[in-house]
Backbone as CSV, one residue per row, in Angstrom:
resi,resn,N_x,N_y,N_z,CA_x,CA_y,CA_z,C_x,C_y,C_z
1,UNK,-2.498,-13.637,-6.989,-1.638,-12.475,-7.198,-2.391,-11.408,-7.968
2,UNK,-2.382,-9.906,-7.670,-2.779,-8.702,-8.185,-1.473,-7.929,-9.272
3,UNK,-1.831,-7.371,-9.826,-0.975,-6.737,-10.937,-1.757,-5.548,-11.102
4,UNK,-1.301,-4.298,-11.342,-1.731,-3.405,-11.955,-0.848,-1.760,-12.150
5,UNK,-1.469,-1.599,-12.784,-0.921,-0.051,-13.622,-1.918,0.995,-14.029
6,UNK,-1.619,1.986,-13.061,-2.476,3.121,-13.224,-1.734,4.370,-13.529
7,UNK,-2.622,5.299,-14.130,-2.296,6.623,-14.688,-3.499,7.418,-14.584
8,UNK,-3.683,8.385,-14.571,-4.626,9.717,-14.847,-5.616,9.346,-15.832
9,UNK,-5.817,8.404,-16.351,-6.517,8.458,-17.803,-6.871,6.852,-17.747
10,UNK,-6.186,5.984,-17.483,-6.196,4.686,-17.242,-5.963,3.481,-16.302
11,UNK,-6.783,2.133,-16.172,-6.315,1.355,-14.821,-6.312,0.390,-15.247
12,UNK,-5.033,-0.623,-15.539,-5.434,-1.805,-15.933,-5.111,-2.578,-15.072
13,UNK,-5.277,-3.945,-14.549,-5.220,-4.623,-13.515,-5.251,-6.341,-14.324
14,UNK,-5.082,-7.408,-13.550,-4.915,-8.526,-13.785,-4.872,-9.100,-12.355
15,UNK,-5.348,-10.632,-12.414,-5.642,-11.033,-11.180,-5.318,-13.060,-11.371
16,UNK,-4.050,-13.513,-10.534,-3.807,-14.763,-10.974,-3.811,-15.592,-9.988
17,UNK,-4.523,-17.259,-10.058,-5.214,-17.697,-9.497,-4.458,-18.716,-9.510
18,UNK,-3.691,-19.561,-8.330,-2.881,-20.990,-8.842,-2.315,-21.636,-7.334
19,UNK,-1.657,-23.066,-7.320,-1.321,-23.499,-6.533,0.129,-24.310,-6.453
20,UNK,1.021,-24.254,-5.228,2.032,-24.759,-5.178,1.910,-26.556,-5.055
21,UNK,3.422,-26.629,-5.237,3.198,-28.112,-6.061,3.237,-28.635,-6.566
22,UNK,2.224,-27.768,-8.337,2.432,-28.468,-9.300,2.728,-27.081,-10.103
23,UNK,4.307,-26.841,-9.711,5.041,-25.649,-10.582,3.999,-24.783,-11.171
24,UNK,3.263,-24.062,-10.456,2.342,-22.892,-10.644,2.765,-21.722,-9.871
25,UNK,3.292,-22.146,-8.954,4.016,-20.955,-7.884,3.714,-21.001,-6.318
26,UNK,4.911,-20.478,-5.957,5.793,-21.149,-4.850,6.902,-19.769,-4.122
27,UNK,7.240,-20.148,-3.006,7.587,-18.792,-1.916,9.287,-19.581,-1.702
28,UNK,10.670,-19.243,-2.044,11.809,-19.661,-1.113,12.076,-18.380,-0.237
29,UNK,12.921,-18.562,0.731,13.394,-17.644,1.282,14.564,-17.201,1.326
30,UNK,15.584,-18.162,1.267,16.802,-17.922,0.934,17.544,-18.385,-0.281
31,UNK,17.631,-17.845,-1.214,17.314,-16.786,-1.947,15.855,-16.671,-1.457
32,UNK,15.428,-15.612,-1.348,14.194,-15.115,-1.647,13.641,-14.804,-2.877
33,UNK,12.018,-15.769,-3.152,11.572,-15.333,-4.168,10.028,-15.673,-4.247
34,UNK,9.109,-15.030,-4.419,7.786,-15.229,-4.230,7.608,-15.077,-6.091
35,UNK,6.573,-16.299,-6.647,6.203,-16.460,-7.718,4.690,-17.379,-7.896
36,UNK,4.484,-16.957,-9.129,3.045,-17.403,-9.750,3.189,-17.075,-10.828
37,UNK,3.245,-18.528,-11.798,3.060,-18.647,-13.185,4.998,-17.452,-13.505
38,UNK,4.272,-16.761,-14.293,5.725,-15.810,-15.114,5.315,-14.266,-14.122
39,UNK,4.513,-14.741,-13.017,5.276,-13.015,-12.378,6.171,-13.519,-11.348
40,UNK,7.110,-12.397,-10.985,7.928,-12.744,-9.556,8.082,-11.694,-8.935
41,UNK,8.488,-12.044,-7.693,9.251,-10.690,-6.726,10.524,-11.573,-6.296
42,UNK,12.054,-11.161,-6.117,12.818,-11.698,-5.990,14.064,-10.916,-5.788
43,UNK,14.791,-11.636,-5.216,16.507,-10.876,-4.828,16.684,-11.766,-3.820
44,UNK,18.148,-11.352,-3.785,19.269,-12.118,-2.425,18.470,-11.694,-0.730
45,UNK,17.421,-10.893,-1.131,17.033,-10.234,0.454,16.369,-9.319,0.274
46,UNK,15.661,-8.727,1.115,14.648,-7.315,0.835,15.596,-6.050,0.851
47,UNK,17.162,-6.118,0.553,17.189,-4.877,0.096,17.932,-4.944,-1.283
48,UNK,17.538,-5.749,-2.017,17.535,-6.003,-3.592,16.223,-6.745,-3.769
49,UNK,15.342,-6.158,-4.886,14.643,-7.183,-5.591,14.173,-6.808,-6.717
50,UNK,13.397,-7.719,-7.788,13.267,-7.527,-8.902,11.571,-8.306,-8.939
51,UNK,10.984,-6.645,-9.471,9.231,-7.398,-9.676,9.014,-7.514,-10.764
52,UNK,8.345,-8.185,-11.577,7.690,-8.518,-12.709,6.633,-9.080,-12.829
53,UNK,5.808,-8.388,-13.774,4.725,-8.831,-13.681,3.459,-8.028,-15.029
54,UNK,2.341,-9.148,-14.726,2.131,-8.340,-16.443,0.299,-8.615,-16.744
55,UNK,-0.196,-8.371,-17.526,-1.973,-8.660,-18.354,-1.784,-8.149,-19.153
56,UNK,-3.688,-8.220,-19.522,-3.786,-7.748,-20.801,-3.418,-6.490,-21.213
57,UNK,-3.129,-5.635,-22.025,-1.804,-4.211,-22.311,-1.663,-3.830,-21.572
58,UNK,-0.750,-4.670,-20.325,0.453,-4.340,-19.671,1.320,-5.290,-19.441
59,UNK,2.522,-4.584,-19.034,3.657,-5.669,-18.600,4.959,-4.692,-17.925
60,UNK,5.289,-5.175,-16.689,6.462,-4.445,-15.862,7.578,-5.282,-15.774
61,UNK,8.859,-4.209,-15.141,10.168,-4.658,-14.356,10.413,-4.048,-14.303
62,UNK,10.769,-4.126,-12.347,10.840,-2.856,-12.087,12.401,-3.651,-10.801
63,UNK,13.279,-2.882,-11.063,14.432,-3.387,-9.671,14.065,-2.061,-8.849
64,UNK,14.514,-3.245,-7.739,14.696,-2.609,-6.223,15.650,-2.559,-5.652
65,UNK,16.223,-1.118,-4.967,17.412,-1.382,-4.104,17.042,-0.036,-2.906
66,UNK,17.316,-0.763,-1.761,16.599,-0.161,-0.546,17.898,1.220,-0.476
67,UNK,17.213,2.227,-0.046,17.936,3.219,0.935,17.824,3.482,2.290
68,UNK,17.455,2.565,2.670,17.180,2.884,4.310,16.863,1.326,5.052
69,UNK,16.348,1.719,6.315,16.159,0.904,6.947,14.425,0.046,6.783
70,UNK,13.618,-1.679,7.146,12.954,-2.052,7.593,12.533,-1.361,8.369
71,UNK,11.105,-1.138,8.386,10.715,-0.339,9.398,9.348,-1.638,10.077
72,UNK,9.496,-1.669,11.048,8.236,-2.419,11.823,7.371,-1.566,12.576
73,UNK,5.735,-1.798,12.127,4.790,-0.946,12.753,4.430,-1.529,13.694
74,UNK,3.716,-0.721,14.703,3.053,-1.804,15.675,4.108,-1.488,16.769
75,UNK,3.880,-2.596,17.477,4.911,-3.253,18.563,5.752,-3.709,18.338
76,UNK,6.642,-3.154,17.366,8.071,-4.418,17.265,7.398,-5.244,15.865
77,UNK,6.225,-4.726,15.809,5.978,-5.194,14.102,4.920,-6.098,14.859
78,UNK,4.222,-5.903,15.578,2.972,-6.356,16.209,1.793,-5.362,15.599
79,UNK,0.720,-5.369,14.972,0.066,-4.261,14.286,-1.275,-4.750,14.799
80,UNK,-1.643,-4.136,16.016,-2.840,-4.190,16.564,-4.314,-3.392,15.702
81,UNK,-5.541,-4.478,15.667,-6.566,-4.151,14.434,-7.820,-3.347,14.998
82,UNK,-7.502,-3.951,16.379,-9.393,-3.861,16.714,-9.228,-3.667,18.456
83,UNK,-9.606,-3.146,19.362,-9.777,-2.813,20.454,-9.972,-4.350,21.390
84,UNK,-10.791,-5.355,20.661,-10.693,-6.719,21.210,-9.106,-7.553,21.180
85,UNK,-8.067,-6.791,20.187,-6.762,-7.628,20.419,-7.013,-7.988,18.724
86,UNK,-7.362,-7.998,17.838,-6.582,-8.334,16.474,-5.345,-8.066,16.050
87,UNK,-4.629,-8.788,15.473,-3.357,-8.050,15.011,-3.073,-8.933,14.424
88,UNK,-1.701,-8.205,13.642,-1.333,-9.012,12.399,0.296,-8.834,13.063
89,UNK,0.965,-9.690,11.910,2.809,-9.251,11.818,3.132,-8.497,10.524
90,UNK,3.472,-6.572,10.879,3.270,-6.116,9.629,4.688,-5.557,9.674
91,UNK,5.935,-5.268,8.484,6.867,-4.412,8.125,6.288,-3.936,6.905
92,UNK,7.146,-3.141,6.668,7.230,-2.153,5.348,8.745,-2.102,5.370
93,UNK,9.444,-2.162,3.713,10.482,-1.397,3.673,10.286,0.021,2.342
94,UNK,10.136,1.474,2.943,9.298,2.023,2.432,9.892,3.047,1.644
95,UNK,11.831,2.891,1.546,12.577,3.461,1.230,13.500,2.788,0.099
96,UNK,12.572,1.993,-0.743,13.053,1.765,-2.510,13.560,2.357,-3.504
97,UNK,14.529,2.626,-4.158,14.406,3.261,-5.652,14.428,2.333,-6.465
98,UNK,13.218,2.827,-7.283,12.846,2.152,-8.206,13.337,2.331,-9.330
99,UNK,13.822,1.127,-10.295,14.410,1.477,-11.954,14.134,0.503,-12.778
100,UNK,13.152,0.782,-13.910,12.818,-0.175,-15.060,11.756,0.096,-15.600
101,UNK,11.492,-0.503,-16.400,10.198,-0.004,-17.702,9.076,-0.217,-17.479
102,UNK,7.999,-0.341,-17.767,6.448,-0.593,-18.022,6.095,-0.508,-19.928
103,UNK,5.153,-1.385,-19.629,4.806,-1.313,-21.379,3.458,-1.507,-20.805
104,UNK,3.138,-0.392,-21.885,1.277,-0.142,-22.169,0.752,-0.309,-23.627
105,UNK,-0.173,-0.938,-23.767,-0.572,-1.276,-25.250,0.582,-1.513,-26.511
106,UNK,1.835,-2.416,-25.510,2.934,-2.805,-26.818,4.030,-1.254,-26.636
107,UNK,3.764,-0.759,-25.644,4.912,0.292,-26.158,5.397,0.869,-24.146
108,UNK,6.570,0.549,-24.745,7.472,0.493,-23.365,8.326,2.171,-23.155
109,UNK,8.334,2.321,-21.736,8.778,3.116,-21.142,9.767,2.859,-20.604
110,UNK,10.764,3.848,-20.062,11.607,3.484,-18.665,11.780,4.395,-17.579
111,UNK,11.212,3.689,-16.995,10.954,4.309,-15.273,12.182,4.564,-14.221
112,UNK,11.705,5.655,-13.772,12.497,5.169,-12.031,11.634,6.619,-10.918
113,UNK,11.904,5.872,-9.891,11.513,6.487,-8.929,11.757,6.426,-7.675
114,UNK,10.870,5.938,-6.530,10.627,5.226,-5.321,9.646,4.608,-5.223
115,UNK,9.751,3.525,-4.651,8.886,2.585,-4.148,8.791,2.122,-2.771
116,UNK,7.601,1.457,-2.293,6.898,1.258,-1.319,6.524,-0.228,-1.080
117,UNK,6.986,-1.019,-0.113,6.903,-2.421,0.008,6.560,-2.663,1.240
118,UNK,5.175,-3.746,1.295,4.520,-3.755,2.912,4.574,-5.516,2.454
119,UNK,4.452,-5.640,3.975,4.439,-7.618,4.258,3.926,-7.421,5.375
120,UNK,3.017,-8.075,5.206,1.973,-8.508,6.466,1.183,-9.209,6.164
121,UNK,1.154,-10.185,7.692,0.271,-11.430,7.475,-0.424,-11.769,9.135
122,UNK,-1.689,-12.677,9.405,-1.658,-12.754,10.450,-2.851,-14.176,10.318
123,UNK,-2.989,-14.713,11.341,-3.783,-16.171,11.957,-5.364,-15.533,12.080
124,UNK,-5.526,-14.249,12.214,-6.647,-13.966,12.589,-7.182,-12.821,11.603
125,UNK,-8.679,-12.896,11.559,-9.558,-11.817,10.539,-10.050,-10.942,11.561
126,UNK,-10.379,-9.514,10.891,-10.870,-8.275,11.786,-12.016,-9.066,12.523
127,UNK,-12.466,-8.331,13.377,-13.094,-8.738,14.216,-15.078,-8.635,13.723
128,UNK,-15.479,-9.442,14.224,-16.889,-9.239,13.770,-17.740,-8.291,13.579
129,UNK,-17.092,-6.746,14.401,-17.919,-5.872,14.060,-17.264,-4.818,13.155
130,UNK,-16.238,-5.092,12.695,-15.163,-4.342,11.435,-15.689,-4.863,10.056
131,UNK,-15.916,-3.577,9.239,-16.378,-4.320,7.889,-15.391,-3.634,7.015
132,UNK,-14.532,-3.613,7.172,-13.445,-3.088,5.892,-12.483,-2.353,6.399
133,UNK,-11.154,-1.946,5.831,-10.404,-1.209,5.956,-10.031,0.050,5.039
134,UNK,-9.543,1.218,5.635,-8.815,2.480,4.533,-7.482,2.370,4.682
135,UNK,-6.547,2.328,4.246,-4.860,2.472,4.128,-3.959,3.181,3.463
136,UNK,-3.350,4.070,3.896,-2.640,5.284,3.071,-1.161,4.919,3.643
137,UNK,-0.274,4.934,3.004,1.338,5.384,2.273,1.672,6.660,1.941
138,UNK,2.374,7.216,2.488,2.586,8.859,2.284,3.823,8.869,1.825
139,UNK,4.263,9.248,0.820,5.967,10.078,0.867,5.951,11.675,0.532
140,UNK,5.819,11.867,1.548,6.327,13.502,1.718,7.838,14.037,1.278
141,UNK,7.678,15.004,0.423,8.604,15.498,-0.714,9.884,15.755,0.234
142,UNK,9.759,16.338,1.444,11.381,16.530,2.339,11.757,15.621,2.854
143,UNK,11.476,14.120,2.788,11.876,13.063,2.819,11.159,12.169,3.968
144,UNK,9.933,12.291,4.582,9.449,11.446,5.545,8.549,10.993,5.024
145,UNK,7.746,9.847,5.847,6.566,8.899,5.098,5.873,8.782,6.341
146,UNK,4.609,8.730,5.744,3.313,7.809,6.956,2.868,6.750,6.447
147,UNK,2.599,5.905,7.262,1.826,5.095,7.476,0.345,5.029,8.054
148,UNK,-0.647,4.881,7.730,-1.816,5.071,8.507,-2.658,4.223,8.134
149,UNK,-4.138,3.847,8.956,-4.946,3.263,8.428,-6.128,2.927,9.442
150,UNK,-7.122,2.796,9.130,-8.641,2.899,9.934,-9.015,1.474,9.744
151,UNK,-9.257,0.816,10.781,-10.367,-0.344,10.270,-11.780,0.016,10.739
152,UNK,-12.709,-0.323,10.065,-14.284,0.408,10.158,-15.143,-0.586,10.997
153,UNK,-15.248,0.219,11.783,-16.377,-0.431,13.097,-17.813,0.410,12.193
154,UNK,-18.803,-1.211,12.744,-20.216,-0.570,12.587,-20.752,0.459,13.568
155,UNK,-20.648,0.745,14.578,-20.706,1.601,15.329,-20.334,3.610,14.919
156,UNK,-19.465,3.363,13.973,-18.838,4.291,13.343,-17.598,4.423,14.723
157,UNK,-17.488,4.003,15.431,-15.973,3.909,15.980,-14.984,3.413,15.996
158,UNK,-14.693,3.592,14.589,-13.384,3.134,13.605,-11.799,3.063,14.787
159,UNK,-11.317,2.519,14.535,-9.753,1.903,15.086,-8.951,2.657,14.214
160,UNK,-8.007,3.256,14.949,-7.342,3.827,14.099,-5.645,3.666,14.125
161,UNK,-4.625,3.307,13.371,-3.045,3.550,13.355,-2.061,3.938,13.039
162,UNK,-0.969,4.201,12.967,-0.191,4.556,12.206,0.795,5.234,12.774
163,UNK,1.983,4.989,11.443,3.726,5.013,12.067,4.322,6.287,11.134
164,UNK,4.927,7.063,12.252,5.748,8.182,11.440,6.696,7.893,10.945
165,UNK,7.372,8.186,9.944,8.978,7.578,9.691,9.803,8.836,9.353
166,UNK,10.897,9.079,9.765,12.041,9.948,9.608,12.631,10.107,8.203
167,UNK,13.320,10.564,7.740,14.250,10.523,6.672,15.194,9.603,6.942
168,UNK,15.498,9.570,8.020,16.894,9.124,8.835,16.229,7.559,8.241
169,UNK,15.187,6.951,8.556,14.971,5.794,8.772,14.249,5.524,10.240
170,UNK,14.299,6.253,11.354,13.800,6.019,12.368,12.197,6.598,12.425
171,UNK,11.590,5.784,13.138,9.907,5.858,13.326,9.557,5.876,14.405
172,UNK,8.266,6.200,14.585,7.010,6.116,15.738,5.652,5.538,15.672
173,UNK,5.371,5.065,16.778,3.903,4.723,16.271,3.319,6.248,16.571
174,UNK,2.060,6.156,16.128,1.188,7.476,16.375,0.069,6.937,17.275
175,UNK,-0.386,8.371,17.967,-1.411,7.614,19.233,-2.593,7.439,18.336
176,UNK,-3.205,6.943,18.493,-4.470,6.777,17.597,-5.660,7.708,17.857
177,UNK,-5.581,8.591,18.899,-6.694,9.705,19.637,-6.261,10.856,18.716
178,UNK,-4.706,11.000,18.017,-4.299,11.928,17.783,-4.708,12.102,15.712
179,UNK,-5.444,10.883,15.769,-5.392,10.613,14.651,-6.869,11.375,13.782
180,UNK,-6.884,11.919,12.851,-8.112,12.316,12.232,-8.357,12.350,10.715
181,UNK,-9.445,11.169,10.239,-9.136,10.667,8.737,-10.741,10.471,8.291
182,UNK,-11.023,11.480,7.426,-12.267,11.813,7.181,-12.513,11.548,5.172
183,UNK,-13.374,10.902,4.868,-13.482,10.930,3.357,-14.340,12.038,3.289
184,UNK,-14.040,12.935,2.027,-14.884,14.181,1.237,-16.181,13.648,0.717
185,UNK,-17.201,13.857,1.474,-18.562,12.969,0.727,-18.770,13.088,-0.582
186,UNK,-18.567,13.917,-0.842,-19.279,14.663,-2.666,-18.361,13.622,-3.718
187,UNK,-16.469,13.482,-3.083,-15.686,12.529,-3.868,-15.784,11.323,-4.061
188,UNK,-16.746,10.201,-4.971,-17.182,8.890,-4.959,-16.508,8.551,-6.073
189,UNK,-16.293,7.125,-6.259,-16.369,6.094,-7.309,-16.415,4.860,-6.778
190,UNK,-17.427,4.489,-7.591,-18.149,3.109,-7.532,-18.218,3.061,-6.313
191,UNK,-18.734,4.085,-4.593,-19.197,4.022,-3.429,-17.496,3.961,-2.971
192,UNK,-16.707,4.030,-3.576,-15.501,4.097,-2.872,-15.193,5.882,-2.548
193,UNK,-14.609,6.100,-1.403,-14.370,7.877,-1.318,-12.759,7.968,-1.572
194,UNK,-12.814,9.007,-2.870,-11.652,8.771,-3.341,-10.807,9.963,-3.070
195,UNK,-11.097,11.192,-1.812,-10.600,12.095,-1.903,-10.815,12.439,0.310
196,UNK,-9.949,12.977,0.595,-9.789,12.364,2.026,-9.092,13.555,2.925
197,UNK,-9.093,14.348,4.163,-8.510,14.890,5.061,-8.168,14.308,5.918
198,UNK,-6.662,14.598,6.001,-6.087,13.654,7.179,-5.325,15.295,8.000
199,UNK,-5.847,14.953,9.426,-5.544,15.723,10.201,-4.345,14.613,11.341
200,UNK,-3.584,14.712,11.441,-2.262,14.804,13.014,-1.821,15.858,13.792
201,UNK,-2.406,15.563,14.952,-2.791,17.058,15.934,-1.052,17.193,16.326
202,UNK,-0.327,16.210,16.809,1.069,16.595,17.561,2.381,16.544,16.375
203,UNK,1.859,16.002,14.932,2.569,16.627,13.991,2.465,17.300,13.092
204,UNK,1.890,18.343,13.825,0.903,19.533,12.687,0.441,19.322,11.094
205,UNK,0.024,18.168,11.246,0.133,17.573,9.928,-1.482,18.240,9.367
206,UNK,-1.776,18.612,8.277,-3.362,18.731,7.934,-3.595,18.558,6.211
207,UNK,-3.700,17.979,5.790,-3.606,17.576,4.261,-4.745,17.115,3.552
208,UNK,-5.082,17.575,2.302,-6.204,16.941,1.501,-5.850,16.308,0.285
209,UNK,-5.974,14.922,0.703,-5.877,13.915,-0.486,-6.679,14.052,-1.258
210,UNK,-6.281,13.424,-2.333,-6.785,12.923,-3.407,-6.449,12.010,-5.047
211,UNK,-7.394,11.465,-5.189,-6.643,9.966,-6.122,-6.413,10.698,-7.380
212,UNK,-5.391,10.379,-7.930,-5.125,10.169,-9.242,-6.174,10.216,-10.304
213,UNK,-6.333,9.080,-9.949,-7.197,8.535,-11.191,-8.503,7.723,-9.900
214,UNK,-9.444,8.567,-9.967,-10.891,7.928,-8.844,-11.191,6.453,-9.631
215,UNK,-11.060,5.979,-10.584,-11.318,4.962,-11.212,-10.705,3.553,-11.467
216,UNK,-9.893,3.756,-9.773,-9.147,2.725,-9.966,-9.315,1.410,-9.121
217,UNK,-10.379,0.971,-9.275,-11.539,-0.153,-8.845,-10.705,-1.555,-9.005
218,UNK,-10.140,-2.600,-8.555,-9.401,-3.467,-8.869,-10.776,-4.708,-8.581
219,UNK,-11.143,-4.494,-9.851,-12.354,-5.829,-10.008,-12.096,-7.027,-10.389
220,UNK,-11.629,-7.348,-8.950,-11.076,-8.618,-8.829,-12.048,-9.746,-8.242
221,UNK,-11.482,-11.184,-7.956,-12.893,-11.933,-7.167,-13.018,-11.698,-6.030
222,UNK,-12.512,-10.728,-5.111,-13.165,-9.880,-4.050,-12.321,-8.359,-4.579
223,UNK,-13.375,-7.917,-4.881,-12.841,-6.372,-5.414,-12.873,-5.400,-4.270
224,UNK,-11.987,-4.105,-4.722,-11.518,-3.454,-3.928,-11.060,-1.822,-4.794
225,UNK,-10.754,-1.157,-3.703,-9.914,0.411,-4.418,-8.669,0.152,-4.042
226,UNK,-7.876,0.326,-5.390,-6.258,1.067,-4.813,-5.874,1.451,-5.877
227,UNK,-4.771,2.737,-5.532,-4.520,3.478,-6.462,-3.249,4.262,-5.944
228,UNK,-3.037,5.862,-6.895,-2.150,6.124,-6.208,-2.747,7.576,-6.053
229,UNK,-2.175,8.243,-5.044,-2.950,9.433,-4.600,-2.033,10.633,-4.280
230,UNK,-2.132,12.013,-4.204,-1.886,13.009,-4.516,-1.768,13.783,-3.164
231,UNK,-1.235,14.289,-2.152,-1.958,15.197,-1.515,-0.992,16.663,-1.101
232,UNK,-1.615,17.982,-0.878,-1.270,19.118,-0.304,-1.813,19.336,0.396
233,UNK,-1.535,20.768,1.514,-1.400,21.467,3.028,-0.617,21.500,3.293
234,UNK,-0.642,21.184,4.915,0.745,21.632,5.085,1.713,20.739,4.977
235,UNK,1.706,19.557,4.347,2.540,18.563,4.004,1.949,17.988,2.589
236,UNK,3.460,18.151,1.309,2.938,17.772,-0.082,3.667,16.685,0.240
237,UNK,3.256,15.908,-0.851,3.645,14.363,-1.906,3.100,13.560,-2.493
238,UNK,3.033,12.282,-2.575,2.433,11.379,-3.116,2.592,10.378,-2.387
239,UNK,1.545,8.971,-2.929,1.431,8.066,-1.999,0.257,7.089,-2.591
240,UNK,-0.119,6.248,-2.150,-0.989,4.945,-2.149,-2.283,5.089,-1.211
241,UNK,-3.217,4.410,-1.435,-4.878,4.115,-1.230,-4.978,2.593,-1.361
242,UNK,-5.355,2.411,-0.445,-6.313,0.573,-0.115,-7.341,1.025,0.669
243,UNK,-8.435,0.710,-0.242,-9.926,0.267,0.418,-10.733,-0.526,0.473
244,UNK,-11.140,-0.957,1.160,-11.801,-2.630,1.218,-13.129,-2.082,2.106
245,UNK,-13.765,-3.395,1.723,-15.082,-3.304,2.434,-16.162,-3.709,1.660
């Protein structure tokens, strides 16, 4: 399990290592509740839940209660990876409000907002000539969200996806030809590109990201970028970063 808390100024992270069995942590479904050690995610169903979770100066709880609908990407929640047929089984429910505190160095806040929840899993790894992935979460301020994401061919002919979502709750996949997702070379940390143009030709979309906090390196035992990210053009809001590789 991953944990972390970022801000403009700071990234702290935690990373927990354990097995079911011998009461270390364990998945029910009805009730639903995914746990390890004293963090959890939990509720009657994915449109209530309650996360917690915590390290060294930090510690969260945060409740969840959905406003909208499950959304499935892909095919019916079929999320094709690689041009050879990879895929995973991916939802998001991407329409949370969020309410509860965070504590940083012993001194607690109370939050609320929206939140963003993805589940996906699959039998199979990218394909042999994919060496990492980029993944962005959008919430656009008049109420719609993207989904998107590149897996990286050595070739440089990256795979590309991603799902529009409505206010309403209703979505699309996006064609992937239509898709255009470029990192700002000059924007680095630690070889990660932390600042990004995303062009969508048939939803006039044209926007320049950028992270929060570039320093948000989750040096874990396979480390990675994620964070939370910023962007304007012709579509503002905020949103999430996963980079691997």
């Amino acid at each position: 399990g991953h944990a972390a808390v970022t801000g403009a100024n700071f990234h702290l992270f935690e990373e927990k290592l354990a097995r079911g069995g011998v009461s270390q942590a364990s998945v029910t479904t009805k009730p639903f509740e995914a746990w390890i050690d004293d963090w959890y995610l939990k509720g009657n169903d994915w449109s209530n839940l309650t996360v917690s979770a915590g390290g060294r100066n930090f510690k969260y709880k945060i409740d969840l209660q959905s406003q909208g609908p499950i959304v499935k990407h892909g095919d019916d929640g079929r999320s094709v990876k690689s041009s050879l047929g990879q895929a995973s089984a991916y939802y998001s429910q991407p329409f949370f409000r969020a309410e509860g505190w965070i504590e940083r160095n012993n001194e607690r806040v109370y939050v609320k907002g929206s939140a963003w929840a993805d589940h996906e899993w699959s039998s199979q790894i990218i394909a042999d000539t994919q060496k990492g992935w980029d993944w962005f979460s959008l919430n656009i301020e008049t109420g719609e969200k993207l989904m998107l994401f590149r897996v990286r061919e050595s070739d440089k002919n990256h795979f590309y996806s991603g799902t529009w979502i409505n206010a309403s709750g209703s979505s699309q996949s996006i064609a992937p030809s239509s898709i255009f997702m470029e990192p700002i070379e000059f924007a680095r940390s630690n070889d990660y590109h932390t600042d990004w143009i995303i062009k969508i030709k048939n939803l006039d979309l044209n926007i320049e990201v950028t992270a929060l906090n570039p320093s948000s390196r989750m040096d874990t035992l396979y480390p990675y970028w994620e964070g939370p990210i910023i962007f304007d053009g012709s579509h503002k809001g905020v949103g999430y970063l996963e980079m691997t590789g």
